[in-house]
Residue, then its C-alpha position, 0 to 999 in steps of 0.5 A: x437179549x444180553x448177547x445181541x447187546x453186547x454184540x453191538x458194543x465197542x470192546x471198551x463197553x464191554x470190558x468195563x468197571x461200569x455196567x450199562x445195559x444199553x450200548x451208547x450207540x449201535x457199533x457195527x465194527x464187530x460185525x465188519x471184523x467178523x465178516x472181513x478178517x476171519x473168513x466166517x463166510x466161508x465157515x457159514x457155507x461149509x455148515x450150510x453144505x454139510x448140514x444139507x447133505x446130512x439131513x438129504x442122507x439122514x431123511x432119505x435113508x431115514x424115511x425108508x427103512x422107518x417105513x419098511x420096520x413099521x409095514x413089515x414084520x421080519x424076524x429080529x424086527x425088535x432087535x433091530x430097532x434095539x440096535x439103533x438104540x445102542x449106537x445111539x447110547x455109544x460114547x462117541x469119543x471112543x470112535x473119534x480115532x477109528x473114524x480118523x483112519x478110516x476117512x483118511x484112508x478112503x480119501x474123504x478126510x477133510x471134506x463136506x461128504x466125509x463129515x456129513x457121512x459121519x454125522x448121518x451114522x450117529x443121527x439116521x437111528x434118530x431119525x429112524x426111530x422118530x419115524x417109525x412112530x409117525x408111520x405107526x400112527x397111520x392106518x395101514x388101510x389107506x394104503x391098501x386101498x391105494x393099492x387096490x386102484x392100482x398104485x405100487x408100494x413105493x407109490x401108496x408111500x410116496x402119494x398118501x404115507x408121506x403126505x400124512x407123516x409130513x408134521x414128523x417129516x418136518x420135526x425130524x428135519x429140524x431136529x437133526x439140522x440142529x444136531x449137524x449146524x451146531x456139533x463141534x467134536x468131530x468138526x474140529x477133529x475131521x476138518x482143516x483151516x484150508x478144508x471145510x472147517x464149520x462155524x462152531x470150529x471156528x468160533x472156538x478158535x477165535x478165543x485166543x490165549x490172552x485174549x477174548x473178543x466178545x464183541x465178535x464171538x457175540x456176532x457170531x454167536x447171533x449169526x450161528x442161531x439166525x439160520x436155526x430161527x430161520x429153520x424153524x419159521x419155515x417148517x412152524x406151518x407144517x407142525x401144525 
């Protein structure tokens, strides 16, 4: 509530020796600065494509290898998920130079794919471990006797296994849609201003050395958590 108030003051309201919860009058200038001097559109739709591609990635894969660990029982079936754990507990940091290189080198430093491809290398063991115990809970009979009728592996998980997981589906999506909108450490290291700079990226580096514009990094801040509210709207009906 304090940062939508304070979004909508002038600069010498919220600066001042005087506290006042309330704005005098609604000031939208932040609002028009924000928008029209420092690109934050275009920030916006580079967190709107590399969230995108990274949940497509993270689900996608994420949703397939769940199931074949939860159907099938393999040697090193345990250790595996014990794997996923690991590079889940892994100090990021330690990889922020060996992932440099290495997107550098291929030719996707400074691009949606590159970033999205590394935030689905730390998200997919979430994603693989939230659904995997969604698909536990499903008894495995309804897809034998959907198999019975006739109807393939891919096709008894594509018509009663993912269906019946779509409350997991939809809370994993958030989760990591989360996760990929509002990172920051690797956005800063892998991205340019000329390239696909996010909005968290570009948040930080308004604060300037002398000065520090809270009416417009209020705006942004309130921008950045409409999509996530958005989000969550959307899927509220499928967690039900």
């Amino acid at each position: 509530v304090w940062t939508v108030l304070t979004s909508f003051k002038a600069e010498n309201e919220i600066v001042s020796r005087n506290f006042t919860w309330l704005p005098r009058s609604l000031n939208f200038d932040n609002y028009v600065t924000l928008w029209e001097r420092s690109g934050y559109p275009r920030l916006l739709k580079n967190s709107a494509i590399v969230t995108g591609m990274t949940v497509l990635m993270s689900i996608t894969i994420g949703t397939i290898a769940a199931y074949s660990i939860s159907r099938y029982r393999f040697r090193g079936r345990n250790g595996l998920m014990i794997f996923y754990l690991v590079i889940r507990m892994f100090p990021f940091t330690l990889l922020l130079i060996p992932l440099f290189i290495m997107l550098r080198n291929i030719g996707l430093f400074d691009s949606h794919f590159g970033l999205a491809l590394t935030y689905t290398t730390f998200l997919l063991p979430l994603c693989v471990w939230m659904l995997k115990g969604f698909f536990d809970g499903i008894p495995p009979d309804l897809e034998e006797a959907s198999r019975v009728d006739g109807s393939t592996r891919l096709g008894a998980l594509l018509r009663i296994v993912l269906p019946l997981a779509r409350p997991g589906i939809a809370a994993t999506t958030v989760l990591i849609a989360i996760d990929a909108w509002t990172e920051y450490v690797w956005a800063l290291l892998l991205t340019t201003a000329r390239g696909t700079r996010t909005c968290t990226v570009g948040l930080q580096l308004m604060v300037g050395e002398f000065q520090m514009p809270w009416g417009v990094l209020s705006d942004s801040g309130i921008i950045n958590i409409v999509p996530i509210i958005i989000g969550l709207r959307i899927v509220s009906p499928a967690l039900v």
